[in-house]
C-alpha positions as CSV (number, residue, x, y, z in Angstrom):
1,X,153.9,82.2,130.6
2,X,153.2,84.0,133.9
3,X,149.6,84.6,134.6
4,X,150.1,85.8,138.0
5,X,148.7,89.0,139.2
6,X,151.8,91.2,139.6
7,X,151.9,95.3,140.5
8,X,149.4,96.3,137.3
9,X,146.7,94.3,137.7
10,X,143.1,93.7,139.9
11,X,141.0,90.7,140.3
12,X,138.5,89.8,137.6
13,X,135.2,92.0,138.7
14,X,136.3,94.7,139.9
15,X,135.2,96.9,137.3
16,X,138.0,99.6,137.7
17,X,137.8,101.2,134.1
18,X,137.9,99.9,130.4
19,X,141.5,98.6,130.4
20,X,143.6,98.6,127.9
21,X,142.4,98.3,124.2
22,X,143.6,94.8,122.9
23,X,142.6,95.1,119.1
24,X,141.0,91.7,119.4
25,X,137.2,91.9,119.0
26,X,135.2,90.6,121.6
27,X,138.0,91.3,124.3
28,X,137.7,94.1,127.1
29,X,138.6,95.5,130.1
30,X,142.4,94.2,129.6
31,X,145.1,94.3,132.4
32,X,148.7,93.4,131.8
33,X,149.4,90.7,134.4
34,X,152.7,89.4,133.4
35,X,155.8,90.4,130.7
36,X,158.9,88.8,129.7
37,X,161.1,88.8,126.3
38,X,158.5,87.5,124.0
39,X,156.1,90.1,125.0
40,X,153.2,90.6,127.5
41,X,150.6,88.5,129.0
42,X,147.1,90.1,129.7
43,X,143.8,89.3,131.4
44,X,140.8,90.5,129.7
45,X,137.1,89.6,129.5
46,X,134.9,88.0,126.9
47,X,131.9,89.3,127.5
48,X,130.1,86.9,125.0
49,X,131.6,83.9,127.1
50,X,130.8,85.3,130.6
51,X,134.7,85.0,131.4
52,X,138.2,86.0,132.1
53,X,141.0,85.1,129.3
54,X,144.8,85.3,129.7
55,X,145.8,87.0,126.1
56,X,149.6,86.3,125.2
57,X,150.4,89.0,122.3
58,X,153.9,88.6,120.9
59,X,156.1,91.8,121.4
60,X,159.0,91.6,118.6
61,X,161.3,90.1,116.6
62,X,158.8,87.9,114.6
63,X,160.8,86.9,112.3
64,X,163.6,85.2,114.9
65,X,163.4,83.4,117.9
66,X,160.3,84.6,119.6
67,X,158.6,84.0,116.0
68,X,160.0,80.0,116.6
69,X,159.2,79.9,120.3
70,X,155.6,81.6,119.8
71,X,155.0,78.3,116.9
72,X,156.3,75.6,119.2
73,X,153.9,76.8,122.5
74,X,151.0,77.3,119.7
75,X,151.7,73.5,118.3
76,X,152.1,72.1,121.8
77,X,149.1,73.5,123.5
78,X,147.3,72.9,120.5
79,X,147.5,69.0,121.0
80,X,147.5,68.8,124.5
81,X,145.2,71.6,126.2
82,X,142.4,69.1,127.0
83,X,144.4,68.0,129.7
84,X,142.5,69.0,132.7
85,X,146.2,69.9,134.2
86,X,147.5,71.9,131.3
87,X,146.4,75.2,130.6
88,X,143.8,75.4,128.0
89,X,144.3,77.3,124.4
90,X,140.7,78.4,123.6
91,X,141.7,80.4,120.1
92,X,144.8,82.6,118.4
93,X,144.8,85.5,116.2
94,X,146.5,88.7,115.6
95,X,145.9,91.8,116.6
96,X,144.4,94.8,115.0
97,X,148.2,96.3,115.2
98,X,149.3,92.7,113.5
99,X,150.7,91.3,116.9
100,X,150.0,87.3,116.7
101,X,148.5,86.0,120.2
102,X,146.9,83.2,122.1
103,X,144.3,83.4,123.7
104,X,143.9,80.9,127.2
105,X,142.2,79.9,129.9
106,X,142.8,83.1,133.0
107,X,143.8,80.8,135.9
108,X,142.7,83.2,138.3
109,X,144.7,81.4,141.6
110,X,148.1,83.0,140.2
111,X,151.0,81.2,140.1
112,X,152.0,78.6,142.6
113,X,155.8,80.9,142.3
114,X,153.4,84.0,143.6
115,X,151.8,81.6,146.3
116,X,155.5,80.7,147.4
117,X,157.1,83.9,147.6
118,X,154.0,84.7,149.7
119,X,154.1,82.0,151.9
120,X,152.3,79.4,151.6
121,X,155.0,76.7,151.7
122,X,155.1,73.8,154.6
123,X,151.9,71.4,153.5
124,X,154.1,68.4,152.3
125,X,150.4,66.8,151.5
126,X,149.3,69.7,149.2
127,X,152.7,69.7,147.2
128,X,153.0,65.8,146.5
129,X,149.2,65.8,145.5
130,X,150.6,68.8,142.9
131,X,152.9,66.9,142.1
132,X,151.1,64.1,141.2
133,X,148.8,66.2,139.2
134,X,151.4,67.7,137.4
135,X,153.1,65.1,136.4
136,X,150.4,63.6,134.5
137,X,150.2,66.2,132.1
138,X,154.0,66.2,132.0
139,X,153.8,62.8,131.4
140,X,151.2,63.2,128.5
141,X,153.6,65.7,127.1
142,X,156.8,63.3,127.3
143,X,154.0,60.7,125.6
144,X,153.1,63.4,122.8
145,X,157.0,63.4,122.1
146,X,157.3,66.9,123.8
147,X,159.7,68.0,126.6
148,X,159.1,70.9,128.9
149,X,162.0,72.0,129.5
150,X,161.2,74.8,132.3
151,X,159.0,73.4,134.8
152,X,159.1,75.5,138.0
153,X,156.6,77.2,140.1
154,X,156.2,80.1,137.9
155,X,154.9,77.8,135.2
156,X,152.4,76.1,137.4
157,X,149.4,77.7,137.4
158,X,146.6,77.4,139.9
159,X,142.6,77.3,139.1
160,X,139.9,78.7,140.4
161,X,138.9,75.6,141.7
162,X,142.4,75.4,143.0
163,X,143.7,73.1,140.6
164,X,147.6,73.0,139.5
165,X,148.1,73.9,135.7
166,X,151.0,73.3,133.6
167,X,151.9,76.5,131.5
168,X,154.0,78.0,129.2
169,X,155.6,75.5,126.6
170,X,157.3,77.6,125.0
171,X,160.6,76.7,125.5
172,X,159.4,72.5,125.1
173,X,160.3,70.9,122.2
174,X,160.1,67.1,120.4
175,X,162.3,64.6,121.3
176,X,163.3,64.6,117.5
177,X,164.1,68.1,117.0
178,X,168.2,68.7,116.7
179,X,169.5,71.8,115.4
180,X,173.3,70.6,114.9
181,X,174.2,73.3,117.8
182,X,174.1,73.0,121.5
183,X,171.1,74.4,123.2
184,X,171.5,77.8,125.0
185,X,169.9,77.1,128.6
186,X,167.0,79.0,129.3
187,X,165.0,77.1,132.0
188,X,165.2,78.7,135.3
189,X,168.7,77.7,136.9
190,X,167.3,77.1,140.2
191,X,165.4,74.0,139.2
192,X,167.7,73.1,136.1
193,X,169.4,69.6,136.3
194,X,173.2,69.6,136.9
195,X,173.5,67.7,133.2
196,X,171.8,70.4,131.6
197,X,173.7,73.3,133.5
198,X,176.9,71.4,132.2
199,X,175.7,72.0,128.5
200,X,174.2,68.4,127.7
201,X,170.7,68.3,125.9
202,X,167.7,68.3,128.1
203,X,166.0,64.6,128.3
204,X,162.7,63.1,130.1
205,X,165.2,62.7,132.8
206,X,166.0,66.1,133.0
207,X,161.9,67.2,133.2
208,X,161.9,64.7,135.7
209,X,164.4,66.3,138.3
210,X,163.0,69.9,137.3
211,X,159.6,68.6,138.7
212,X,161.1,66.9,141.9
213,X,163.2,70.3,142.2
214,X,159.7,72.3,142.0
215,X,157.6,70.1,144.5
216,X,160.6,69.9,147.0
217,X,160.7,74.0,146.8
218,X,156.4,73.3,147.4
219,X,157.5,71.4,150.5
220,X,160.6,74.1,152.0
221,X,159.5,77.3,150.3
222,X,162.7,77.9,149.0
223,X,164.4,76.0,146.1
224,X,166.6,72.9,146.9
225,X,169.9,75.1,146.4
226,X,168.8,78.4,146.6
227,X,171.6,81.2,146.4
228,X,172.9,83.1,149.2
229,X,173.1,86.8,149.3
230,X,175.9,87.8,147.0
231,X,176.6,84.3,145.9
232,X,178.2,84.3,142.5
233,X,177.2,82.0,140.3
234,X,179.9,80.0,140.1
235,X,179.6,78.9,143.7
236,X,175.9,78.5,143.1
237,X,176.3,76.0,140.3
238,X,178.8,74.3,142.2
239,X,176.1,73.5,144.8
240,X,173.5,72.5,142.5
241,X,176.4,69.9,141.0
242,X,177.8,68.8,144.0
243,X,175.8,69.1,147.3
244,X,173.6,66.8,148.4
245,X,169.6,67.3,148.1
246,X,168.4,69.2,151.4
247,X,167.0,66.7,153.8
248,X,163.3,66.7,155.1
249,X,162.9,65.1,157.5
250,X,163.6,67.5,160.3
251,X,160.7,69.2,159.0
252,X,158.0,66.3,159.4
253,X,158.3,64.5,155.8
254,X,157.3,60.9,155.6
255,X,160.9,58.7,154.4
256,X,159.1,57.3,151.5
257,X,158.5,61.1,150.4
258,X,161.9,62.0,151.0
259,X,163.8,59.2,149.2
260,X,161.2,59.9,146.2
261,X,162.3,63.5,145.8
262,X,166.6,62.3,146.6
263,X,166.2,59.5,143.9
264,X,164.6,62.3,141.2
265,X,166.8,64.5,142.3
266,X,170.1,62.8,141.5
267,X,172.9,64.2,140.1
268,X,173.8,60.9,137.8
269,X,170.2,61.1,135.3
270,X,170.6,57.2,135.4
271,X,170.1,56.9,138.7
272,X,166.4,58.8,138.3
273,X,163.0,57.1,138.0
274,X,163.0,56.4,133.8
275,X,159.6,58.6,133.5
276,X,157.8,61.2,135.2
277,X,154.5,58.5,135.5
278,X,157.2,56.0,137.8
279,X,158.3,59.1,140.1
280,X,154.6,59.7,140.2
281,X,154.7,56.2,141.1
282,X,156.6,56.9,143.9
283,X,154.5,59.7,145.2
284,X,151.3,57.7,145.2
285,X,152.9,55.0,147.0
286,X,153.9,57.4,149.7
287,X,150.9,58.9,150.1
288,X,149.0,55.7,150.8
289,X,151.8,54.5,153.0
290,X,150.9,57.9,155.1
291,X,147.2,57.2,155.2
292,X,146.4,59.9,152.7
293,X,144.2,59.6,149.8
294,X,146.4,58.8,146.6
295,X,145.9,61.7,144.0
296,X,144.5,60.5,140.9
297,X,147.1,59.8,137.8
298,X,145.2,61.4,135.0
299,X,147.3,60.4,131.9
300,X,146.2,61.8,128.1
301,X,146.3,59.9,124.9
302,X,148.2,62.1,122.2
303,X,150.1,60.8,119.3
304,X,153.3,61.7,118.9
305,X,153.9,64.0,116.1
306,X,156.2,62.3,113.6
307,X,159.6,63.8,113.3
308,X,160.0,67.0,110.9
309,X,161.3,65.8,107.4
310,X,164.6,68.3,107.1
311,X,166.4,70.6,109.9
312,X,164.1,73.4,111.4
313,X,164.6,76.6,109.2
314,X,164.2,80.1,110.5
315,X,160.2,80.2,108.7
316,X,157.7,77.1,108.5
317,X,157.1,76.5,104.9
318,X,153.4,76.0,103.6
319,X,153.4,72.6,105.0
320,X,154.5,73.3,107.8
321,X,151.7,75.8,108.5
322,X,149.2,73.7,107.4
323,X,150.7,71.1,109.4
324,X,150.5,73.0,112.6
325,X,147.3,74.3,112.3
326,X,145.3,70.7,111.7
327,X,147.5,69.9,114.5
328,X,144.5,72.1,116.6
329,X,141.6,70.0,115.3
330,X,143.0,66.6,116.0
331,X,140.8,63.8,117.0
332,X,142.6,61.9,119.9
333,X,141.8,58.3,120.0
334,X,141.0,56.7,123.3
335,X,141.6,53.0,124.8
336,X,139.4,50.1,124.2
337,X,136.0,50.9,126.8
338,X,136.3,54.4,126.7
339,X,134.1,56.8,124.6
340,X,136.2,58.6,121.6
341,X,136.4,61.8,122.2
342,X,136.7,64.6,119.4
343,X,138.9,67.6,119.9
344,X,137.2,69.6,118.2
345,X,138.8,73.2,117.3
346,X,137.0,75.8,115.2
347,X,137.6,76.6,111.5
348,X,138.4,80.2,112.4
349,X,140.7,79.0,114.7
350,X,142.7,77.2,112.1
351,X,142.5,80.2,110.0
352,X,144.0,82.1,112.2
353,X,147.1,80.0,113.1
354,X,147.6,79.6,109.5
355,X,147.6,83.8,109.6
356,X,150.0,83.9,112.2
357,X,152.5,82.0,110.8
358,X,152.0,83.6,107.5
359,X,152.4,86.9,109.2
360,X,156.1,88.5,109.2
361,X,155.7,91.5,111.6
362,X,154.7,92.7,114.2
363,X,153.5,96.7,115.9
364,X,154.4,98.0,118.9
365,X,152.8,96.9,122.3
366,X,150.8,99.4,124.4
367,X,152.0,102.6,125.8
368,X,153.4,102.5,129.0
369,X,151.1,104.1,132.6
370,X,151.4,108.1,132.3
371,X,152.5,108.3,136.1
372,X,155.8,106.2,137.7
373,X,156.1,104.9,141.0
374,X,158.4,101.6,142.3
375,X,157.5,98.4,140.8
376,X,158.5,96.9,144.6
377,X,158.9,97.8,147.9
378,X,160.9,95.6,150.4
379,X,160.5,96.3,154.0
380,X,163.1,93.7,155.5
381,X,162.4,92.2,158.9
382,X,159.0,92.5,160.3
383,X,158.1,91.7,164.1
384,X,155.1,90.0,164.1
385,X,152.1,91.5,166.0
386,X,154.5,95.0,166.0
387,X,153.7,98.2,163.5
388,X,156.2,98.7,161.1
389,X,158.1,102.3,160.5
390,X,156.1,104.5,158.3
391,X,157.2,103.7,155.0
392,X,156.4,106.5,152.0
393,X,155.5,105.5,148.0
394,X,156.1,108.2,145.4
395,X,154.1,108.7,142.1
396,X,154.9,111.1,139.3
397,X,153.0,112.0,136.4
398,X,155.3,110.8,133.7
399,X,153.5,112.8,130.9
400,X,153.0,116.5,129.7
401,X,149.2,116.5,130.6
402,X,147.4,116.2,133.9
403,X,146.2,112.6,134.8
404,X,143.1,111.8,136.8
405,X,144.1,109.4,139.9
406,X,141.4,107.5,141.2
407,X,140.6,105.8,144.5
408,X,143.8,104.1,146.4
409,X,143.2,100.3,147.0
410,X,145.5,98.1,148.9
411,X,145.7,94.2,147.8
412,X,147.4,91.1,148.2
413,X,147.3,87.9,150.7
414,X,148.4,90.4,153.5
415,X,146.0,93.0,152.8
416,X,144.5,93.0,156.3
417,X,147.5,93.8,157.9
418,X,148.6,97.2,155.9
419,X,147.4,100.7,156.9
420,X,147.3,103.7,154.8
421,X,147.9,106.9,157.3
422,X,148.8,109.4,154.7
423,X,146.9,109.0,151.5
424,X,148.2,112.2,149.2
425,X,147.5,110.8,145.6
426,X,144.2,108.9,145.5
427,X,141.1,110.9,143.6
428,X,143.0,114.0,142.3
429,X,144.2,115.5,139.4
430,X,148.3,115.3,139.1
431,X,149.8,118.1,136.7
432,X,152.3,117.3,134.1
433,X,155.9,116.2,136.3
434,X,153.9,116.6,139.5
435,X,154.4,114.3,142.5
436,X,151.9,113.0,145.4
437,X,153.1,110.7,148.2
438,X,151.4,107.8,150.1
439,X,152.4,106.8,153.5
440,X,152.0,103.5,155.2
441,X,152.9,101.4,158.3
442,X,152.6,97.7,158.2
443,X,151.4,95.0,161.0
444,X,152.0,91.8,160.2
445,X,149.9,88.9,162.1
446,X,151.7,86.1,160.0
447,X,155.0,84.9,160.7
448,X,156.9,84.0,157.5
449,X,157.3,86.3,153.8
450,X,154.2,88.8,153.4
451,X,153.2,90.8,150.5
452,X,150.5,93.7,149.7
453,X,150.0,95.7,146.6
454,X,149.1,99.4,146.7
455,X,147.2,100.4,143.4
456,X,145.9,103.2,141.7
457,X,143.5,103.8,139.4
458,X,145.0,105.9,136.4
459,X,143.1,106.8,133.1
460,X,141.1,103.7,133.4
461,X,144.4,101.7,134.3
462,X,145.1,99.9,137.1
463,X,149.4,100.7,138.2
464,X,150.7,99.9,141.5
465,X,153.7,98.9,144.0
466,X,154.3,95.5,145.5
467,X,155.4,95.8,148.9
468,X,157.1,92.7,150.9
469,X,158.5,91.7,153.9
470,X,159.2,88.9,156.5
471,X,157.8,88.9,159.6
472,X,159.5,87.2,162.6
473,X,157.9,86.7,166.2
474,X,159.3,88.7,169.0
475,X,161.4,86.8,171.1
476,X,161.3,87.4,175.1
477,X,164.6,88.4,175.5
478,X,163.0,91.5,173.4
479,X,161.1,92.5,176.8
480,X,163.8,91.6,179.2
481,X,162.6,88.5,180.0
482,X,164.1,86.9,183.3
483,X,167.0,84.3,183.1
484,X,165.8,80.8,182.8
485,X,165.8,77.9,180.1
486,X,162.0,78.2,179.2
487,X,162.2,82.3,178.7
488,X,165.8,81.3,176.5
489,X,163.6,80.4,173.6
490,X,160.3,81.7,174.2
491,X,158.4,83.9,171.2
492,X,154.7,85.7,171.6
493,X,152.0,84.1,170.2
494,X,148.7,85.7,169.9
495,X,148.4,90.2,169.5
496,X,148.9,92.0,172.5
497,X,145.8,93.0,174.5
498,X,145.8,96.6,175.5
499,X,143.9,98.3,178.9
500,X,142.6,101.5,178.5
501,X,142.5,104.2,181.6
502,X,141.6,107.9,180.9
503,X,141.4,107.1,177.6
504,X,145.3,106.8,177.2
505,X,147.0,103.3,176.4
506,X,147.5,101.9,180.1
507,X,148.5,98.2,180.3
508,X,149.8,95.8,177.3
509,X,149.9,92.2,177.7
510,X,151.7,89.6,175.7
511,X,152.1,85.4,175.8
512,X,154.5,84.1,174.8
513,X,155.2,80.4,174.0
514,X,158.7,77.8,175.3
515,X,158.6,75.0,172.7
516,X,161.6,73.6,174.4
517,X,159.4,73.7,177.9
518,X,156.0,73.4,176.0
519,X,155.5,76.3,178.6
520,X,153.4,79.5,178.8
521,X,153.6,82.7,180.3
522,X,152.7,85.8,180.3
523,X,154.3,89.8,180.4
524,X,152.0,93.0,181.6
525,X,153.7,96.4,180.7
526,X,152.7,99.6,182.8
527,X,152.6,102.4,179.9
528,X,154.8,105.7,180.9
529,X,151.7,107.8,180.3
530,X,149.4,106.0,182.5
531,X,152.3,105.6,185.4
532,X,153.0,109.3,185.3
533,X,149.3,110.5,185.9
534,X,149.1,107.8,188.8
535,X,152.6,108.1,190.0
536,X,152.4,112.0,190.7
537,X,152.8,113.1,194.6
538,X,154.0,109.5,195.3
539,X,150.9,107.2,194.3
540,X,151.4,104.1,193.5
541,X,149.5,101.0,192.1
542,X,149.5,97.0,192.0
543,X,149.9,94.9,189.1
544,X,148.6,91.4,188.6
545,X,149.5,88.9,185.3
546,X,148.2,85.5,185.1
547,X,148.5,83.0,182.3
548,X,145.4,80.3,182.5
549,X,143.8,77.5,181.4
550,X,140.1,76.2,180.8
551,X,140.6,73.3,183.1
552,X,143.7,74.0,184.5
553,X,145.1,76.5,187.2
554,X,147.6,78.4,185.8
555,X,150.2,80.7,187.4
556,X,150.1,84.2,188.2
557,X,152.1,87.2,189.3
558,X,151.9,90.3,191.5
559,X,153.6,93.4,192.1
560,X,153.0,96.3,194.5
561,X,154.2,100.2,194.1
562,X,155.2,101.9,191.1
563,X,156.1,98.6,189.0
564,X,156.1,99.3,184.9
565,X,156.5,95.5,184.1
566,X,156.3,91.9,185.0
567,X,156.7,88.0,184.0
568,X,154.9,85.1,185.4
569,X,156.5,81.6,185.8
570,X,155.9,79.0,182.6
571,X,152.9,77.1,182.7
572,X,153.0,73.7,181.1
573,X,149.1,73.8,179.4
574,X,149.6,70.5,178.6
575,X,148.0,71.0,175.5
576,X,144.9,73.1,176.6
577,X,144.5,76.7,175.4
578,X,145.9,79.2,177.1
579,X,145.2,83.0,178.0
580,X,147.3,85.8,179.4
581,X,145.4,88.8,181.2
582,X,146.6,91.4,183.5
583,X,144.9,94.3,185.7
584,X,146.1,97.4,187.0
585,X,144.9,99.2,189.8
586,X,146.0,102.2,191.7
587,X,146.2,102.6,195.5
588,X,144.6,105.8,195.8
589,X,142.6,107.7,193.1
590,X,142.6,106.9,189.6
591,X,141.1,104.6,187.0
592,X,142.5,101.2,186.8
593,X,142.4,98.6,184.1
594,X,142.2,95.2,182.5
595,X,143.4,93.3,179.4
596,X,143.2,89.8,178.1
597,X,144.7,87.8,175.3
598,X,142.7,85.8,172.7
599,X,143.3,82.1,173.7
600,X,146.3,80.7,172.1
601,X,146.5,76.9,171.4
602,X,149.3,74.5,171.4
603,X,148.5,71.9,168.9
């Protein structure tokens, strides 16, 4: 299950219109947030609970392997949603259109895939202590007799309190289960063990590298044998059977927290830890080894279901049902000291699982938005600090009748750094087949993957585009820097800082950063605009750069007569935070100006 916020949604609060009728009473407000083959996810509000829910409704084919898949997630989370690291099942149901559906916790921090793709890869502390995390309630699962079987990012979900949640067991099931056929492989390739990928049945082993595989792609932001543009996938399961696990240590990784995730990741399952708790093991022992607080272990107590008397049929008979639903008002026992606790689920809730599974159909999911536009923009390479080429989104009224757009609202983790400069679509009426436009420019202050969602509000719907990008840091050569080993590698850090004369852009000055020299320096550019006023009948003007210190002296630059650009020599801070500034100032008549970087720090 993906709960993540994706093109069609907006954060809980908002209050942008009713949403989209559910049929299940006491739900509102509902936005689809996520969809995939067994139907669509949505986030709405129970008002009589103060809170956000995820809803999963089930889109078809009830009566064949969604109907199975829907049965094992409903079974699973039904024994082990206390788990404060699994994602918790508070009721299921059909709808009023006789679509079966859970009803879960909203775990409003997305996805940790989403948080990825965005870029927030790199902490190697904040992805072992998810991993930790995670693997206690995959651990409780193996315990319970359950396998995932498709751990990766977009099946960890992230709390508001910023807590990692393990989601959608749909495709898990008991160690027990055999169908006399091999299994077809569903789990995400990228993070799927080499045994499995070779057609042999998934194992605790298997779970095991799937969860190494997802905190090393926590760690490098991309998965451990991610394919290359074009790559067929031959050549990409090759890799993942063959080439050895990408080392970290170039990137500042402890050794004990690189031979953890090698060892789990092993292409021989023997040669793994035995169980998800002994490569949490691992993990703990590197993180104290490093200093670090060791992430607590939190293991659950659940029974193992015993195994099904007879081969799995294509529909549960009565005991079954009954089976499945008591299976939601367990009482888990606890060890010896520790207070029992009652799981506790309600009597409707039983009565409704025992509807679901009677149930042998299904209606069709909500209508689709009356206006298109593209799910997803790409923009490509960014330069950081640098506004991107106007980029243009188009929207058409899909439908036979005028829709009512409402206000235009731009989103995301980059939402800062996105500019609307040609808004034709928000708050007006679109006739039937018409089209509106809305134009853009983007400027990235990020280095790394950045994404932004454009929305609209339509008929009390919330539709949209996701728009991403990379953005890279401008190198020096970009600015013809001089020859020299510092300038070689050198990248600005830090905006630009502009002067101002006559009102027209005059000056713009840039640092830029040597990490081979663990140097500064700084570049002044005279604008054409400002030297053309100045420069008329032969004036000229002086330029002076400096890049400085607090506590240190620095290094400066001048230039006399009609110069439109100029480097200073690197400055070694020596750790100390740096500034670039420049003036301008004309010989004879004229305004001149100043500009100054925010300090920069090398640390």
């Amino acid at each position: 299950m993906v709960q993540s916020e994706r093109a069609a949604t907006r954060r809980p609060g908002s209050g942008a219109g009713p949403g989209i009728p559910l049929g299940i009473a006491g739900c509102t407000d509902a936005v689809e947030v996520g969809r995939g083959g067994f139907g669509v996810v949505y986030r709405a509000r129970q008002a009589d609970y103060s809170r956000w829910v995820a809803v999963k409704v089930l889109a078809a084919d009830w009566a064949g392997p969604s109907r199975a898949r829907f049965e094992r997630e409903l079974r699973t989370l039904g024994r082990l949603s206390d788990h404060p690291h699994i994602v918790t099942l508070h009721q299921a149901g059909r709808t009023a259109a006789g679509n079966p559906y859970l009803l879960m916790a909203y775990e409003e921090g997305g996805s940790l895939g989403d948080r990825l793709r965005d870029g927030t890869a790199g902490d190697w502390r904040a992805a072992v202590a998810g991993g930790v995390a995670v693997a206690g309630a995959l651990e409780t699962a193996h315990r319970a007799g359950v396998l995932h079987r498709d751990v990766k990012p977009e099946n960890i979900l992230i709390s508001g309190y910023e807590e990692p949640k393990l989601a959608d067991f749909g495709q898990a099931r008991p160690y027990a289960e055999r169908t006399g056929t091999r299994d077809t492989i569903t789990a995400s390739v990228l993070h799927t063990a080499p045994e499995v990928l070779r057609g042999e049945p998934a194992s605790v082993a298997a779970d095991v590298y799937a969860l190494a595989s997802t905190v090393l792609h926590w760690i490098r932001g991309t998965p451990p044998f991610a394919p290359a543009d074009g790559e067929p996938v031959e050549s990409l399961l090759r890799r993942i059977a063959a080439d050895p696990v990408p080392d970290l240590r170039p990137l500042g990784v402890p050794e004990e927290v690189c031979a953890a995730l090698e060892r789990a990741l092993a292409k021989d399952p023997a040669r793994r830890p035995v169980s998800v708790a002994e490569f949490a093991g691992e993990l703990r022992a590197a993180q104290a080894a490093a200093g670090l607080p060791v992430t607590p272990f939190v293991l659950g107590d659940v029974a193992a279901d015993p195994p099904p008397a007879g081969t799995a049929g294509p529909a549960l008979s009565l005991t079954a049902r009954r089976r499945a639903a008591l299976a939601l008002s367990a009482t888990v026992a606890r060890p010896a000291g520790v207070r029992r606790t009652a799981l506790r689920r309600s009597v409707g809730l039983a009565v409704a699982v025992v509807a679901i599974l009677a149930t042998g159909y299904a209606q069709a999911l909500p209508v689709p938005a009356p206006v298109t536009l593209p799910a997803r923009l790409d923009l490509g390479q960014l330069t950081l600090y640098s506004e991107s080429a106007e980029r243009v989104v188009p929207v058409r009224n899909r439908t036979g009748e005028p829709v009512l757009l409402g206000a235009l609202t731009v989103g995301g983790p980059s939402r800062g750094d996105l500019r609307i400069v040609a808004d034709g679509c928000g708050s007006r009426r679109l006739a039937p087949g018409a089209g509106c436009e809305v134009g853009f420019v983007a400027v990235p202050r990020v280095a790394g993957p950045v994404r932004w969602v454009l929305e609209l509000t339509v008929a009390g719907r919330r539709v949209g585009t996701v728009v991403t990008g990379t953005a890279a840091p401008r190198r020096a050569s970009q600015d013809d820097a001089p020859p020299g080993p510092c300038y070689a590698d050198a990248y600005q850090v830090g905006a630009s800082a502009y002067g101002y004369a006559g009102g027209l852009r005059a000056i713009s000055v840039k640092q830029y950063w040597s990490p081979s020299c663990h140097a500064a320096m700084a570049y002044v550019w005279v604008w054409k605009q400002y030297r053309d006023n100045v420069g008329t009948a032969g004036g000229t003007w002086a330029v002076d750069v400096a890049v400085r210190s607090a506590g240190g002296p620095g290094t400066r630059q001048r230039a006399a007569g009609q110069a439109y650009e100029l480097w200073t020599e690197p400055y070694r801070s020596a750790g100390r935070c740096v500034t670039a500034s420049a003036t301008v100032t004309p010989a004879r008549g004229g305004a001149g100006t100043a500009a100054t970087t925010r300090p920069w720090c090398d640390r």
